[in-house]
N, C-alpha and C positions, 0 to 999 in steps of 0.2 A: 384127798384131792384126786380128780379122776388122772389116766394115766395119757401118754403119748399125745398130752397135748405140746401146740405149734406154739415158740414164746416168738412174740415178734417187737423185734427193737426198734427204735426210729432209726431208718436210713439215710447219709446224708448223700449227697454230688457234685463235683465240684463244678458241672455244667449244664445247662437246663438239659441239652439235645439227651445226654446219658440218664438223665431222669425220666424224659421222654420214654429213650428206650426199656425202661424196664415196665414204665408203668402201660404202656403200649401192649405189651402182652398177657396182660392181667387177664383179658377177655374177661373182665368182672359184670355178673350179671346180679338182678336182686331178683327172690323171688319170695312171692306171700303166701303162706299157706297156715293153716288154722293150727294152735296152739296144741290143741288135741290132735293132731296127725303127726308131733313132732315127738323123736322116744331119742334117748342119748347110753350108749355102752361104756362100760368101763374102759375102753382105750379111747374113748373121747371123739367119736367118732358120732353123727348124727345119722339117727333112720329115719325115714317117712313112710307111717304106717297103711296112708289111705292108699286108693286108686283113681284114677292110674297112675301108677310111680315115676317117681322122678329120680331119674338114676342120678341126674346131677346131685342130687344132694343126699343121698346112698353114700355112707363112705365117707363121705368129705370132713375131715379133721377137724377139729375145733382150736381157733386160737384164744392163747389166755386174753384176751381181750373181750372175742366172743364171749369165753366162759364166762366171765364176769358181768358183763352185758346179763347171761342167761340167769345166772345166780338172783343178778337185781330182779330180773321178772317177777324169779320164784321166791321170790323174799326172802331169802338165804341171805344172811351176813357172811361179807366174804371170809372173813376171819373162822368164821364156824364152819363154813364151806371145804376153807384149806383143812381145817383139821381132819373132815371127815374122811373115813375108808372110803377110798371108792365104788366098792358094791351100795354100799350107803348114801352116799352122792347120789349117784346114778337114782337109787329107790325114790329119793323126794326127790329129786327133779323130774322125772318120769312122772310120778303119782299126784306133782302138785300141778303139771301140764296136763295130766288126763283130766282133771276136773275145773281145768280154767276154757272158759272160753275168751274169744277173742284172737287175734292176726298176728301171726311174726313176719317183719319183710329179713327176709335172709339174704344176707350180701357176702355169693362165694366167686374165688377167683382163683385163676391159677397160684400157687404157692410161690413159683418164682418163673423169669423166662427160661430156665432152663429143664422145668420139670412141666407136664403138665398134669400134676398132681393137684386137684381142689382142696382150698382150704374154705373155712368159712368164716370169714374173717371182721363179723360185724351180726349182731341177730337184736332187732330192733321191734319198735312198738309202729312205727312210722313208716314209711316211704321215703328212701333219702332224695331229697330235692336237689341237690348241690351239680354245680357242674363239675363233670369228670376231670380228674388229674391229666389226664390224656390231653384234652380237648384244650385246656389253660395252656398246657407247655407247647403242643402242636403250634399255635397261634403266637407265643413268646420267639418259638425257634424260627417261624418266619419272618418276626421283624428284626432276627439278628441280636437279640438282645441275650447279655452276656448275664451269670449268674449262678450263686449256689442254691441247692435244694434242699430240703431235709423232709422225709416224709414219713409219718407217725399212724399210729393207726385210732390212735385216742382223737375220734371225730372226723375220722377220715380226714385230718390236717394237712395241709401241704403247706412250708413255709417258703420263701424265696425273694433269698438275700441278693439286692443286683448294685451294687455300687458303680459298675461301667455305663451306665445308664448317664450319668452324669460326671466322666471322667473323675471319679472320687474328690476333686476340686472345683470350687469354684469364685471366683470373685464380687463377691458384692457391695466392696468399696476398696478404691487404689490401696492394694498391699494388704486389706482384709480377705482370707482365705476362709471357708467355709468347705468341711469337712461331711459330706451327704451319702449317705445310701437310700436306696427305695425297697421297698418291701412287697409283696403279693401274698396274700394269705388266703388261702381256697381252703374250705369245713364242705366234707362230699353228705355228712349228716349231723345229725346233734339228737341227743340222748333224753329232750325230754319234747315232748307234744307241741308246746307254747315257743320253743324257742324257732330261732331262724339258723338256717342254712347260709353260706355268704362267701363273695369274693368279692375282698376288698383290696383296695391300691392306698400304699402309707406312705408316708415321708417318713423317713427318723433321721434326724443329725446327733452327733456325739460331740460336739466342738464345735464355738465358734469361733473365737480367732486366738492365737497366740497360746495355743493347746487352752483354753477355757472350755468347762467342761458346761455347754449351756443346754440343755437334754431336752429334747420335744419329740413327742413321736405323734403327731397330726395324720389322722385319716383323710385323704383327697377324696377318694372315691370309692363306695358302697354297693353293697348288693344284697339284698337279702330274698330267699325265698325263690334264688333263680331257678327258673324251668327255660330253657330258651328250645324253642321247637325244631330251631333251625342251628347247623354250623357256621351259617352265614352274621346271624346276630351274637352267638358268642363272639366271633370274630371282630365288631362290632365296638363290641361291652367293652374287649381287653385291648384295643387298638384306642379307644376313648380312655381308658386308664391310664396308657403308656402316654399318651397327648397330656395327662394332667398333671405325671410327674416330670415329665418335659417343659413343660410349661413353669410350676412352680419354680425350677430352678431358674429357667431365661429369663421370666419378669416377676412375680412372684414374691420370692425372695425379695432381691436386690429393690424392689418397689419399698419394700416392709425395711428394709435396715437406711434405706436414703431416708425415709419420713423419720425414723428412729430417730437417725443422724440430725435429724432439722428441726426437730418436737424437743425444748425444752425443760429441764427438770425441775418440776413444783417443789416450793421451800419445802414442802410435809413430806413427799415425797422423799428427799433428803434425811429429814429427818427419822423417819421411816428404815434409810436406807443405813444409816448408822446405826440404828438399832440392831439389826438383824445380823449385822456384821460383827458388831463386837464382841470381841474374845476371837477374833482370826486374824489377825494382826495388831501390830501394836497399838497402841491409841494413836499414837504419834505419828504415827504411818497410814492412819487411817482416815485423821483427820487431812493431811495435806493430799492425798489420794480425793476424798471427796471435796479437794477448793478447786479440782482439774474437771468435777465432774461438769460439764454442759450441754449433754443431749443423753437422751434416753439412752441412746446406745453407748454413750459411754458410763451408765448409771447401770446397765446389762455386765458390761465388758467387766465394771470391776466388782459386781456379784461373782460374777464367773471366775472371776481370778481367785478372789477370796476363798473360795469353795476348793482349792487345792492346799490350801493351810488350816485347814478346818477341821476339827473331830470327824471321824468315819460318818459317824451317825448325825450329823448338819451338813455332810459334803452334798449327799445329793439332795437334800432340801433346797438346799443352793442352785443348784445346777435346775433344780425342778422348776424353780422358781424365775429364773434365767429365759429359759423356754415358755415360760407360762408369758411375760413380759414379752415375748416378741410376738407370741401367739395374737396379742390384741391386737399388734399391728399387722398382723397376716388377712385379719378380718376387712383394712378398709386398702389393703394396699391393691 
């Protein structure tokens, strides 16, 4: 394996503005140049052979992620890759670039804000489409919105976990508590031609009431393949996304569990529902459990309980199944 490469971990934050500030100084730029002009040294380091040079990418480290990336190109099994000497690396990768044709987009950036040492930190077949980590959080830290980060480099991921979004509680029936975070997930590329780039906006809840573990993670709002020309329109995009997870919580929700609440439970239904249950509590207890059931949601509420007495392996079939049940009613609420 070649030597003095850059390992890079996922980073997490436990505030968006601090995520901001690192990824702020990335000054990360992409650039394309032909397959055949790219040569790699045993400290891992990339040259560009043609002219006129680009000293940005003279020098610039490679992270194992890159490598990996580079390896796929050259059809190197990584497995076979790690073993090799690195003089020997270097030889086929070098010799299987000199006779490929076709474009790498190279995407290098500063190593960290404190150094201004290039890494290069992604070497792809594409163009990454994705809007910048900068530009998502820039826009989140203007409307005040609270949140963790965690950002990967597998995809250029940025994940971000905000539960303050929605005071982590909510009520959507006297004394029912609903337990909510929202989610932003930003992909800056993707690894193969066909797929898409994307910033999307999720719901997840983990609980619906009385600790019931009823599991939904519903996608609100989608993006794929974004190029926005303007900062005006990303501004836009994530100000409309933050309206949708604001929105599901005020009416939404509470729309989807009042019909629940009102929508009675079919005999089969029923009979359905004791099936699925049994072996997670008694017979006993299961049978006078369902002579109480009379709305959907209370046909939800006692899947959801059941699924904390349950073998590991049927807890979250339960729980899935909990979520999937209120999902319908999310469709006409």
């Amino acid at each position: 394996m070649l030597e003095n490469i850059l390992s890079e971990k996922p980073k997490t934050f436990s505030s968006i503005s601090d995520a901001h500030d690192y990824v702020d100084n990335w000054n990360q730029k992409v650039i394309t140049v032909p397959m055949q002009s790219i040569k790699v040294d045993s400290r891992g380091t990339l040259i560009y052979t043609s002219t006129p040079p680009i000293e940005e990418l003279n020098g610039s480290r490679l992270t194992d992620h890159a490598l990996s990336q580079l390896n796929a190109h050259c059809k190197l099994p990584q497995k076979f890759a790690d073993g090799l000497d690195p003089d020997l690396h270097v030889y086929n990768l070098n010799k299987i670039m000199s006779g490929t044709l076709g474009t790498f987009s190279i995407v290098i950036r500063n190593l960290d804000k404190n150094k201004e040492e290039k890494c290069v930190t992604a070497i792809l077949s594409t163009i990454p489409n994705g809007v910048p980590h900068a530009l998502v959080l820039r826009n989140l830290v203007t409307q005040n919105v609270a949140g963790r980060v965690e950002i990967s480099n597998n995809g250029g991921a940025m994940q971000i976990a905000m539960p303050v979004i929605f005071n982590d509680q909510i009520d959507v029936l006297n004394g029912d508590l609903v337990d909510l975070y929202a989610e932003v997930s930003n992909h800056l590329w993707t690894e193969k031609r066909c797929a898409k780039s994307c910033l999307d906006f999720s719901i997840i809840w983990n609980r619906l009431v009385c600790q019931n573990g009823a599991y939904l993670h519903k996608k609100l709002y989608h993006g794929s393949h974004l190029r926005f020309p303007t900062e005006m329109q990303v501004h836009h995009y994530i100000n409309t996304g933050v309206n949708h997870l604001r929105g599901f919580c005020a009416s939404t929700l509470p729309n989807a569990i009042k019909i629940m609440d009102n929508t009675v439970v079919e005999e089969q239904d029923l009979i359905k529902t004791r099936s699925l249950l049994r072996g997670t509590i008694k017979p006993a207890e299961l049978d006078s459990s369902l002579e109480k059931v009379n709305s959907v949601y209370d046909q939800v509420n006692l899947i959801t309980n059941c699924a904390k007495f349950a073998h590991t392996s049927k807890q979250r079939n339960l729980e899935i199944i909990g979520g999937e049940i209120i999902e319908r009613f999310l469709m006409v609420a």
